[in-house]
N, CA, C and O atoms as a GROMACS GRO file, in nm:
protein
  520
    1UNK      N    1   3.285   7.881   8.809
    1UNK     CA    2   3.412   7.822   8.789
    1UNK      C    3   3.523   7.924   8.807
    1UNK      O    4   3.517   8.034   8.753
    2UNK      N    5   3.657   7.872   8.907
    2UNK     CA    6   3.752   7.967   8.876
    2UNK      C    7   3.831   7.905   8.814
    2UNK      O    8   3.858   7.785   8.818
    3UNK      N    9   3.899   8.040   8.715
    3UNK     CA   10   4.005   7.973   8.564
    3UNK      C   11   4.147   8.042   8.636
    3UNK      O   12   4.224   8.089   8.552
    4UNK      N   13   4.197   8.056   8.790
    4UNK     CA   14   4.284   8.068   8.825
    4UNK      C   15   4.372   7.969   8.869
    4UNK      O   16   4.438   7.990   8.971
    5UNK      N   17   4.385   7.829   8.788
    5UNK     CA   18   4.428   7.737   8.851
    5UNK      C   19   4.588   7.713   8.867
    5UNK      O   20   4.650   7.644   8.948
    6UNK      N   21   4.636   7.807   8.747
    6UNK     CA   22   4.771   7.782   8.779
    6UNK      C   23   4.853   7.954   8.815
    6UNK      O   24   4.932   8.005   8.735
    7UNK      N   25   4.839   7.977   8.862
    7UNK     CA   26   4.847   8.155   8.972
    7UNK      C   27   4.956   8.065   9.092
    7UNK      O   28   5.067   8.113   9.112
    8UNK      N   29   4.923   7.964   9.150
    8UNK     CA   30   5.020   7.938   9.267
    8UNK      C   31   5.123   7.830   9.230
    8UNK      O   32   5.169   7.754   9.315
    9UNK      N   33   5.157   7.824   9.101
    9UNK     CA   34   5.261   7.762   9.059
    9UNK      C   35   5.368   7.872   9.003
    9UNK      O   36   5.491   7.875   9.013
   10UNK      N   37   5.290   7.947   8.950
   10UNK     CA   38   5.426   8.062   8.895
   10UNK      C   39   5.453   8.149   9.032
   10UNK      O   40   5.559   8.211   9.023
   11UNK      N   41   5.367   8.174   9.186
   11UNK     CA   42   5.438   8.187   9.292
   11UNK      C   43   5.523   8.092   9.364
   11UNK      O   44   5.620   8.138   9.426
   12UNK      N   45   5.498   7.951   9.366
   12UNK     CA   46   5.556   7.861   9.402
   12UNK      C   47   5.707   7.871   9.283
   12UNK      O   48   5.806   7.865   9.355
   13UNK      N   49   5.743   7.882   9.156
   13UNK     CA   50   5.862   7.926   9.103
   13UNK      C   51   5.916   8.076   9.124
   13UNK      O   52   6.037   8.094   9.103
   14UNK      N   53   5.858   8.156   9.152
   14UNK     CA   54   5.885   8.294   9.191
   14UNK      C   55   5.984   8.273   9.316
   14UNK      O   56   6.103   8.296   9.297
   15UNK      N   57   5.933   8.222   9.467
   15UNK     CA   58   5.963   8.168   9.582
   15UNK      C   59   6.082   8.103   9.553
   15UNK      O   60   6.182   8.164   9.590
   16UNK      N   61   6.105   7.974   9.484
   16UNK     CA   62   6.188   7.864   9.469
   16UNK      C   63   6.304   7.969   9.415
   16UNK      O   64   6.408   7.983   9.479
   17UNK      N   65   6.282   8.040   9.296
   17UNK     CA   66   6.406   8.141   9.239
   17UNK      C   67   6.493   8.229   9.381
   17UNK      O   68   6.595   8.188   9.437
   18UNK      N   69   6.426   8.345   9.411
   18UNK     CA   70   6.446   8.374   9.506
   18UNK      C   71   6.502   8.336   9.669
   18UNK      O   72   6.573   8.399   9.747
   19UNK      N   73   6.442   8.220   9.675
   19UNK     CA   74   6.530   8.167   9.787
   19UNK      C   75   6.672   8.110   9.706
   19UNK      O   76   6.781   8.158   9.738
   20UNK      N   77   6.666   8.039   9.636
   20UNK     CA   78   6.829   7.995   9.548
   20UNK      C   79   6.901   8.110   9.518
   20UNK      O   80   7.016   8.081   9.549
   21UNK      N   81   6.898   8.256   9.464
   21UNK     CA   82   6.969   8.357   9.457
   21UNK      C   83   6.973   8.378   9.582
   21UNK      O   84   7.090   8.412   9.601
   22UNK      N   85   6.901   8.380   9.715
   22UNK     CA   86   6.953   8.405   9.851
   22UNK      C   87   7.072   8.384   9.910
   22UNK      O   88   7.158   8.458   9.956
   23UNK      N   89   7.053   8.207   9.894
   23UNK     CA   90   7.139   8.067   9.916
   23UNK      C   91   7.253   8.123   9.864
   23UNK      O   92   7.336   8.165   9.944
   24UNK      N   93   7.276   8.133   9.742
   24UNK     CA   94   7.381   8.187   9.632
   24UNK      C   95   7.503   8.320   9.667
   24UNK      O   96   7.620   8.343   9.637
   25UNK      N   97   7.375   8.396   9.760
   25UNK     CA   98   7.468   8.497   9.797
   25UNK      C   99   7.534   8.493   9.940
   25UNK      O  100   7.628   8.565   9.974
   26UNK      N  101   7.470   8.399  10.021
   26UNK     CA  102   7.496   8.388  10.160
   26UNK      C  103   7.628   8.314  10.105
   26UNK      O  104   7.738   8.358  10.137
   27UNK      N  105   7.614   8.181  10.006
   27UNK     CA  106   7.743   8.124   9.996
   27UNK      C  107   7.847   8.206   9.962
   27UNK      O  108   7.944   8.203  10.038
   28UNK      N  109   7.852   8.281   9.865
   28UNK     CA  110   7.947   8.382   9.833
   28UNK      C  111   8.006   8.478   9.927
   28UNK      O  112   8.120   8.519   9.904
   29UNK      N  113   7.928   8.528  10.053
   29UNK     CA  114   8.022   8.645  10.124
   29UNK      C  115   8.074   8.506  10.238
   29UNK      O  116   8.136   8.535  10.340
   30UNK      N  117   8.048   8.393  10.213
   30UNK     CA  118   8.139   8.276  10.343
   30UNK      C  119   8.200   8.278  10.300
   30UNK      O  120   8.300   8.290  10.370
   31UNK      N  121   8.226   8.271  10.162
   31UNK     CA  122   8.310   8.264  10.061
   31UNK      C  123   8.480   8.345  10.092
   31UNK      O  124   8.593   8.295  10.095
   32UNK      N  125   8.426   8.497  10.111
   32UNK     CA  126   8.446   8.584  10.040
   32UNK      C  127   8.533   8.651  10.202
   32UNK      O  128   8.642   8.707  10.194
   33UNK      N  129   8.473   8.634  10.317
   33UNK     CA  130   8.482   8.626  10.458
   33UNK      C  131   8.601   8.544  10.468
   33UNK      O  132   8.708   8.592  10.505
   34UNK      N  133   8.585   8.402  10.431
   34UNK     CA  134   8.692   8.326  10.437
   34UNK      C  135   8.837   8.336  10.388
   34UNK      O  136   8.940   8.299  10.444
   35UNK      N  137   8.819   8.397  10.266
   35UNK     CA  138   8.948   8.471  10.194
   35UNK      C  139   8.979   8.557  10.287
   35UNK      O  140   9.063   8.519  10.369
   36UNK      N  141   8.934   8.666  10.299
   36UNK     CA  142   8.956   8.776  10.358
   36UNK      C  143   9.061   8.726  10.505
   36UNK      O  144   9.177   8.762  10.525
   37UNK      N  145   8.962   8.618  10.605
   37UNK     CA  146   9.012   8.632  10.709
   37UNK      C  147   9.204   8.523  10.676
   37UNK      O  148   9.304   8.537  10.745
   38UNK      N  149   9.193   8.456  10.590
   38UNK     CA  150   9.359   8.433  10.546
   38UNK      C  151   9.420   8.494  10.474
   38UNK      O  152   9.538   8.486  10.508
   39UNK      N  153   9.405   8.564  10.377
   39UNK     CA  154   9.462   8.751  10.321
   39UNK      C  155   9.476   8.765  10.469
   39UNK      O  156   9.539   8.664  10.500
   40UNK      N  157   9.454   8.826  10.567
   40UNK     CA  158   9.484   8.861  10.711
   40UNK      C  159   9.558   8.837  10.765
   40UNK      O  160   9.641   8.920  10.800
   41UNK      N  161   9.563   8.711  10.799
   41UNK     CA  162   9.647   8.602  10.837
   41UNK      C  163   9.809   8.615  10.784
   41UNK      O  164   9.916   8.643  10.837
   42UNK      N  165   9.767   8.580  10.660
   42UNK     CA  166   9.929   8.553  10.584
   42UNK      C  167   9.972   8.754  10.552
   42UNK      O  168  10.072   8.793  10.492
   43UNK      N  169   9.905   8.811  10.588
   43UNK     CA  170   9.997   8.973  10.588
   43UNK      C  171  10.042   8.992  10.726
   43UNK      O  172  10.143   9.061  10.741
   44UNK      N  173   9.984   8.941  10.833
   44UNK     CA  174  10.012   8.921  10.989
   44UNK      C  175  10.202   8.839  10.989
   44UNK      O  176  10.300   8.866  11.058
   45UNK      N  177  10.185   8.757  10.900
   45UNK     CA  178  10.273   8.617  10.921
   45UNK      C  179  10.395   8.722  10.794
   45UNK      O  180  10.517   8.721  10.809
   46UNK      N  181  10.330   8.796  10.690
   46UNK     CA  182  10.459   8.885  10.613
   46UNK      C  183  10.503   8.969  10.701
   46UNK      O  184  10.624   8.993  10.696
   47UNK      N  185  10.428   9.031  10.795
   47UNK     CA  186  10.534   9.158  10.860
   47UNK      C  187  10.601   9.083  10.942
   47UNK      O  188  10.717   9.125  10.937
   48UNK      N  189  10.592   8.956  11.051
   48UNK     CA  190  10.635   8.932  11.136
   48UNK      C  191  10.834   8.869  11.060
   48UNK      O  192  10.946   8.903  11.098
   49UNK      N  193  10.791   8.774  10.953
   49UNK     CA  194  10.874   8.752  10.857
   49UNK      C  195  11.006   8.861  10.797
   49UNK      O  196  11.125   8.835  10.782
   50UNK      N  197  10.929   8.993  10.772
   50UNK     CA  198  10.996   9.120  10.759
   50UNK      C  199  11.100   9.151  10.881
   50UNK      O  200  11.214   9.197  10.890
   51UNK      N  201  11.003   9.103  10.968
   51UNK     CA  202  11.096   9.204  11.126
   51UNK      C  203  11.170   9.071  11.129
   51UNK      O  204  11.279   9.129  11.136
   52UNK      N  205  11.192   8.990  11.129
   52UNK     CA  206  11.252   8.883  11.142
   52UNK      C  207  11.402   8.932  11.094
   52UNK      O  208  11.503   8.974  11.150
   53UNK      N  209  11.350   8.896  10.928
   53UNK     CA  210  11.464   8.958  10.856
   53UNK      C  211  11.533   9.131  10.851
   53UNK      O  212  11.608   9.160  10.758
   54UNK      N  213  11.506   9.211  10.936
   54UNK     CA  214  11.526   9.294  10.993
   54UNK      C  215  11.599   9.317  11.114
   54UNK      O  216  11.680   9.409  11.117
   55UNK      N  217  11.579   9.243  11.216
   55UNK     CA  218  11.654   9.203  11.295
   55UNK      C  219  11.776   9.086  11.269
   55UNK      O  220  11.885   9.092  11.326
   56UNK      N  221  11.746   8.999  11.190
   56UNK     CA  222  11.907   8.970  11.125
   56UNK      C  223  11.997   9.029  11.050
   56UNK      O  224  12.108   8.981  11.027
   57UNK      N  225  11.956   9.133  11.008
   57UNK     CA  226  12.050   9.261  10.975
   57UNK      C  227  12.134   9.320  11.049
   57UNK      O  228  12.257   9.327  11.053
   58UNK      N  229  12.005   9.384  11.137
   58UNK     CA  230  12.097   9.430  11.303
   58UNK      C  231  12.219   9.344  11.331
   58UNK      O  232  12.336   9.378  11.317
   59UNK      N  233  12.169   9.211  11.378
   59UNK     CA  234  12.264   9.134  11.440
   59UNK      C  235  12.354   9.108  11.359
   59UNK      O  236  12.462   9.118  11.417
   60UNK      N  237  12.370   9.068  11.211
   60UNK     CA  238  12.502   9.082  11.171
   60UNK      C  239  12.567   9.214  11.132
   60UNK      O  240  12.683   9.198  11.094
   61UNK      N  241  12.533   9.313  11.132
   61UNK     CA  242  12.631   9.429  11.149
   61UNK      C  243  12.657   9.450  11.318
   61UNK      O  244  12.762   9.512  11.337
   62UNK      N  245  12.612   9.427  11.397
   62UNK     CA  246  12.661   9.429  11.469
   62UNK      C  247  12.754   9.332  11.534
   62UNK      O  248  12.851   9.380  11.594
   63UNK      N  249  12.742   9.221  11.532
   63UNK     CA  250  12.821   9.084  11.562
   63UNK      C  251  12.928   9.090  11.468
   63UNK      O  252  13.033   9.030  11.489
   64UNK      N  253  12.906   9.168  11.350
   64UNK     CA  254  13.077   9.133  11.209
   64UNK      C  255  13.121   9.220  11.250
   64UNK      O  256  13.233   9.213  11.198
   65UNK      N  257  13.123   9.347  11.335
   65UNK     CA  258  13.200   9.468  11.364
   65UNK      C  259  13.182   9.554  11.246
   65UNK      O  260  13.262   9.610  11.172
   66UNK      N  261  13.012   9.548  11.250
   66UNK     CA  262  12.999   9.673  11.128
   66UNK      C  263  12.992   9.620  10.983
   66UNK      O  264  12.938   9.696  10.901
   67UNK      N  265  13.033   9.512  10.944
   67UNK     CA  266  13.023   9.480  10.824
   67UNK      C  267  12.849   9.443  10.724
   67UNK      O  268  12.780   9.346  10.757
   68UNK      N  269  12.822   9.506  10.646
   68UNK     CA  270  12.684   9.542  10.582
   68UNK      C  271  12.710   9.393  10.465
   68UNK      O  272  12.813   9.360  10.408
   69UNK      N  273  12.623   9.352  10.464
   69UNK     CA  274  12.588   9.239  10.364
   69UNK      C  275  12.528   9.299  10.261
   69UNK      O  276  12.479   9.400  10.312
   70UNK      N  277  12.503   9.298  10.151
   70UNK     CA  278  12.455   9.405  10.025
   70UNK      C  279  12.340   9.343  10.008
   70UNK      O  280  12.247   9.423  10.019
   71UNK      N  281  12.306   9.231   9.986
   71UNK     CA  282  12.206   9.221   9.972
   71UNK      C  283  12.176   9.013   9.968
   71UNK      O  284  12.245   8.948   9.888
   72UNK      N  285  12.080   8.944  10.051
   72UNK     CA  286  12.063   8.811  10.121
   72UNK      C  287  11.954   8.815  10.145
   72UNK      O  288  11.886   8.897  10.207
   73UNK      N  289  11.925   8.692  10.078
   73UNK     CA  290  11.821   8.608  10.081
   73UNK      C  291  11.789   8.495  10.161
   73UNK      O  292  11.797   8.385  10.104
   74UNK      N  293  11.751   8.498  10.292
   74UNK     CA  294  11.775   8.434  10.410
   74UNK      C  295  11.685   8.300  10.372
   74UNK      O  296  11.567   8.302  10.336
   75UNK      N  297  11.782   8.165  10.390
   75UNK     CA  298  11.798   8.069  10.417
   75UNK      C  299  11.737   7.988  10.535
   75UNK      O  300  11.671   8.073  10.594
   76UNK      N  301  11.727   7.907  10.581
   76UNK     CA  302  11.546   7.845  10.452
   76UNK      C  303  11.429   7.953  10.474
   76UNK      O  304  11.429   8.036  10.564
   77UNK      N  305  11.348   7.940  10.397
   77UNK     CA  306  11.262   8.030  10.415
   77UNK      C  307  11.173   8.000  10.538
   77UNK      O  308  11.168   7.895  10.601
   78UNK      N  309  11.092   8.135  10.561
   78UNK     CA  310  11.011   8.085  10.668
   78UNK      C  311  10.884   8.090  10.680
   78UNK      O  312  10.830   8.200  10.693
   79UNK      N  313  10.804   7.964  10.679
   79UNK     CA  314  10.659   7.979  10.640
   79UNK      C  315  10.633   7.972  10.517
   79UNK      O  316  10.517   8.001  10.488
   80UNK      N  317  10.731   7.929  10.394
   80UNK     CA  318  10.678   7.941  10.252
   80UNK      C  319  10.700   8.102  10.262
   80UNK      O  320  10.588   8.150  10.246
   81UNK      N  321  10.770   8.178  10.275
   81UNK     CA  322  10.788   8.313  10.297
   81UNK      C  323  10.926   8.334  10.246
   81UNK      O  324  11.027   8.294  10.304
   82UNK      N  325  10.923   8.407  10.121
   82UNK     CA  326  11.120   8.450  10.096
   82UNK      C  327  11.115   8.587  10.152
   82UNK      O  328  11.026   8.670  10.138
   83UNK      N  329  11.259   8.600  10.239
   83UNK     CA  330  11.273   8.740  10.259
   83UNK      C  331  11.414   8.757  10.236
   83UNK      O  332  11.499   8.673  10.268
   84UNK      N  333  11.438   8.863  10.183
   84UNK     CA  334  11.519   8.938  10.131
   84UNK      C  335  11.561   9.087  10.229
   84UNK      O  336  11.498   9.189  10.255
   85UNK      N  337  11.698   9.036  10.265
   85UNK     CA  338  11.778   9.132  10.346
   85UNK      C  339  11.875   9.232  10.252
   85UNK      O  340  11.970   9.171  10.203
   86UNK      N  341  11.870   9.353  10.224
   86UNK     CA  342  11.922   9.401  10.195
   86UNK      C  343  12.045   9.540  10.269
   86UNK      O  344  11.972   9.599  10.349
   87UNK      N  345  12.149   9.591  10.273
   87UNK     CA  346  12.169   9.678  10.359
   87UNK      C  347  12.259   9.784  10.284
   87UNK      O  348  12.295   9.746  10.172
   88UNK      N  349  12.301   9.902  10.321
   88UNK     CA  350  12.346   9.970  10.314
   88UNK      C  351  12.412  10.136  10.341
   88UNK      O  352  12.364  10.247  10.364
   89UNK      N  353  12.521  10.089  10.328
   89UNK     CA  354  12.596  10.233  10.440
   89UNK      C  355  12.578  10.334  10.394
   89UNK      O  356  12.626  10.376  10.289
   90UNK      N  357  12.504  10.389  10.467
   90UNK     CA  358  12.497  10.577  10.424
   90UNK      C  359  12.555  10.663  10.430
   90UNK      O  360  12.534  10.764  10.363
   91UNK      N  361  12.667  10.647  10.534
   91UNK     CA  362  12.768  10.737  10.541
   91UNK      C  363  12.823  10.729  10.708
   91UNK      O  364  12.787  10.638  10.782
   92UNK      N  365  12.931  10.858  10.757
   92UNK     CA  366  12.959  10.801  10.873
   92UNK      C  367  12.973  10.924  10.922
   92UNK      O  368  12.964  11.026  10.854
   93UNK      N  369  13.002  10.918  11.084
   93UNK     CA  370  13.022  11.080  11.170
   93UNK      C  371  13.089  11.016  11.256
   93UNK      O  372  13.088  10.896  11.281
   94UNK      N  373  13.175  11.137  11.321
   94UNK     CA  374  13.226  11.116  11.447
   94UNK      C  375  13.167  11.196  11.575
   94UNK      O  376  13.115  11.306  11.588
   95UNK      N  377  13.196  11.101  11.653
   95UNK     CA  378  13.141  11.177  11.816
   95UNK      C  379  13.329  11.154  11.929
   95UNK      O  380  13.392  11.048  11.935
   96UNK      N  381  13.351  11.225  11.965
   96UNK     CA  382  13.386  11.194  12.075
   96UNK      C  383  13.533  11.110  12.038
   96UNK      O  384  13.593  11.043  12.122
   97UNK      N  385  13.578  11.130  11.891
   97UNK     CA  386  13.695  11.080  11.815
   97UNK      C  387  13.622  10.915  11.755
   97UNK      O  388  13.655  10.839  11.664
   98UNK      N  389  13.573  10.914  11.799
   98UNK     CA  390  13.490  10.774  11.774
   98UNK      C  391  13.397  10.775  11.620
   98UNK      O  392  13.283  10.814  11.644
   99UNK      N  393  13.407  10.758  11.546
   99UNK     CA  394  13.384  10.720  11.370
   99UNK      C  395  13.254  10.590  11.382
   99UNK      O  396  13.270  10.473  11.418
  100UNK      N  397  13.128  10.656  11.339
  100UNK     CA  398  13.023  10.567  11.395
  100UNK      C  399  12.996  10.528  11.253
  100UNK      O  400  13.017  10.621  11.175
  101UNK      N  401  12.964  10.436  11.206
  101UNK     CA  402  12.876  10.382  11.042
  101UNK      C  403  12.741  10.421  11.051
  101UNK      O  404  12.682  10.413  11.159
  102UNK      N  405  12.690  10.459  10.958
  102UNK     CA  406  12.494  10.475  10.984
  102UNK      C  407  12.437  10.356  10.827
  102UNK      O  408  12.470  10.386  10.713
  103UNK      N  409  12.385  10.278  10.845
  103UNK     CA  410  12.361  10.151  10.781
  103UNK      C  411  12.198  10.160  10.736
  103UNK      O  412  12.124  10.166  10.835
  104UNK      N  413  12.147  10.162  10.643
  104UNK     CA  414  12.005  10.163  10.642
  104UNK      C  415  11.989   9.974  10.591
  104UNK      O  416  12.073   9.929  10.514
  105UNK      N  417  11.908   9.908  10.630
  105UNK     CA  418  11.869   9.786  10.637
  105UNK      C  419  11.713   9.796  10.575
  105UNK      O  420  11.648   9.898  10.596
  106UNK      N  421  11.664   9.697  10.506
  106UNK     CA  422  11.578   9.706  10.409
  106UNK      C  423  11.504   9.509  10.426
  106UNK      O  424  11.580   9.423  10.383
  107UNK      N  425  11.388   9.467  10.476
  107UNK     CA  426  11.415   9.360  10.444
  107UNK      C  427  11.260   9.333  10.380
  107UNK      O  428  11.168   9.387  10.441
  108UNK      N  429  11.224   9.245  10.251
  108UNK     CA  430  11.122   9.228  10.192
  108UNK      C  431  11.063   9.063  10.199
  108UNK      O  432  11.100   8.951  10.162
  109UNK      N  433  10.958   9.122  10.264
  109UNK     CA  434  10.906   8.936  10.277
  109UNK      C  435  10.816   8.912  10.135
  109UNK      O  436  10.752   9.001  10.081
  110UNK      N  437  10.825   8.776  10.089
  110UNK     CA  438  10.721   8.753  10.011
  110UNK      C  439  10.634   8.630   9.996
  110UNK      O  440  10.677   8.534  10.060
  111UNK      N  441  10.547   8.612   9.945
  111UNK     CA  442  10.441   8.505   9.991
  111UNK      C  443  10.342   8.474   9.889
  111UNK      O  444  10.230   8.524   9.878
  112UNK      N  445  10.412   8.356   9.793
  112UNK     CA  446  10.369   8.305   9.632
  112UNK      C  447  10.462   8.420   9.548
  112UNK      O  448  10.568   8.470   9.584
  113UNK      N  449  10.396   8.442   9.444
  113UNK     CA  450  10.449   8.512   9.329
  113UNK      C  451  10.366   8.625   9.252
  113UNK      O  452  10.251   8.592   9.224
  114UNK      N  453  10.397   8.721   9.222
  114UNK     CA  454  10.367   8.855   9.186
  114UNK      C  455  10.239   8.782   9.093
  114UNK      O  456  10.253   8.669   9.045
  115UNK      N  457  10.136   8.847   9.078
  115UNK     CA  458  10.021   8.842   8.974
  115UNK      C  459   9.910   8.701   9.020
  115UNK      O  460   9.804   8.683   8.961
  116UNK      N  461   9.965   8.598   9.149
  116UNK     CA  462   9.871   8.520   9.170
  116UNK      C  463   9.813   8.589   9.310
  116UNK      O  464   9.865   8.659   9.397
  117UNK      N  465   9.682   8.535   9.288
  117UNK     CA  466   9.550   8.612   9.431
  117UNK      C  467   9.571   8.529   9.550
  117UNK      O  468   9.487   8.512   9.638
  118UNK      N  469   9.693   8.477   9.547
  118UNK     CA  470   9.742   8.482   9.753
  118UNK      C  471   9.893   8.529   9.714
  118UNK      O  472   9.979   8.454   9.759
  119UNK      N  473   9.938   8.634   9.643
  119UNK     CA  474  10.016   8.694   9.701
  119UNK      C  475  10.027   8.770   9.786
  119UNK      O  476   9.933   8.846   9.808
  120UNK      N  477  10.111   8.776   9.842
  120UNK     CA  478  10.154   8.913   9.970
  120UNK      C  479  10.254   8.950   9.994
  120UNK      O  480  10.302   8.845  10.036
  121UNK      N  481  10.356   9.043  10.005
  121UNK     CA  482  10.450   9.152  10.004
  121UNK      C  483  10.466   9.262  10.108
  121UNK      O  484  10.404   9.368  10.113
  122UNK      N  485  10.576   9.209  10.202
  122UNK     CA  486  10.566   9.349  10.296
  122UNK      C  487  10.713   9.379  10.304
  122UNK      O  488  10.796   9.289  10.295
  123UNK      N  489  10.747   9.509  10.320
  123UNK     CA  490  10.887   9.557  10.334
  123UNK      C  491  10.890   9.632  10.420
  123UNK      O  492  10.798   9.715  10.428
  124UNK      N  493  11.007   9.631  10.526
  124UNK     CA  494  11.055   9.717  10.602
  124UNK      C  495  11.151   9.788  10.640
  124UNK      O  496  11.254   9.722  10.632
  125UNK      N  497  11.166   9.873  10.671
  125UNK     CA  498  11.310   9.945  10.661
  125UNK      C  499  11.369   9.995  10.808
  125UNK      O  500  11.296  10.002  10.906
  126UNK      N  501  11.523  10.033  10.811
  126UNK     CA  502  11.504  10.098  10.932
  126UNK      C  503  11.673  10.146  10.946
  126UNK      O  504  11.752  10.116  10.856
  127UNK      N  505  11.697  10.187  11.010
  127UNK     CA  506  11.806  10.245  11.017
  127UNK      C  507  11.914  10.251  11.106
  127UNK      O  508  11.949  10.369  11.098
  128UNK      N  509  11.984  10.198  11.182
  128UNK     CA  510  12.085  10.211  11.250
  128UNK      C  511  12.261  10.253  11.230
  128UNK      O  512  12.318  10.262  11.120
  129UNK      N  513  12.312  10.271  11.336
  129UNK     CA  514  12.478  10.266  11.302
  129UNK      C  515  12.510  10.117  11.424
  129UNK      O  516  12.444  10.037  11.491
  130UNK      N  517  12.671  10.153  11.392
  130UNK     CA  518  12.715  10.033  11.473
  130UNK      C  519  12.785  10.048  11.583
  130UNK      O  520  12.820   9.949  11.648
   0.00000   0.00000   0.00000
């Protein structure tokens, strides 16, 4: 007589465990992949947002004849995206009798709200005169 009759049931639950913690983890990095590749996405869509609002800086100091906006929050937002234009004059030189402004421009995109896990935040800066 063999008294090994139940030996391929505690491998048959051994098996069954093991493949479900498999399952478990394959789901988790789709998971985890999937986040990742829109975290990507929406920091792609903050810088572009940034330069956006960066280049409307430019253009209104240059189009007002130099005049710096202190600080704007551009209207409507874009993409669920607030960005924030900020600017300011650094000082000035002359060339040639000519009195140039030098303007540093600052603009901050944002995307949800500080402390939730799809935020995102990009700022850019840059510098011109007029």
């Amino acid at each position: 007589m063999n008294n090994q009759s139940g030996i391929t049931l505690i491998g048959a639950i051994f098996v069954l465990v093991i493949v479900s913690l498999l399952g478990q983890y394959l789901v988790n990095i789709a998971s985890v992949q999937q986040r990742t590749t829109v975290l990507a996405l929406q920091s792609a869509r903050a810088y572009q947002t940034a330069n956006a609002g960066i280049e409307w800086g430019i253009s209104r100091i240059i189009n007002n004849g130099g005049s710096c906006v202190t600080n704007t929050i551009l209207s409507p937002n874009i993409n669920n995206f607030t960005v924030t234009v900020s600017c300011q004059l650094l000082g000035s030189y002359s060339e040639d009798t000519i009195t140039q402004n030098v303007y540093q421009i600052t603009a901050k995109s944002e995307f949800s709200s500080y402390g939730n896990p799809d935020y995102i935040s990009r700022t850019m800066q840059t510098t011109i005169h007029d």
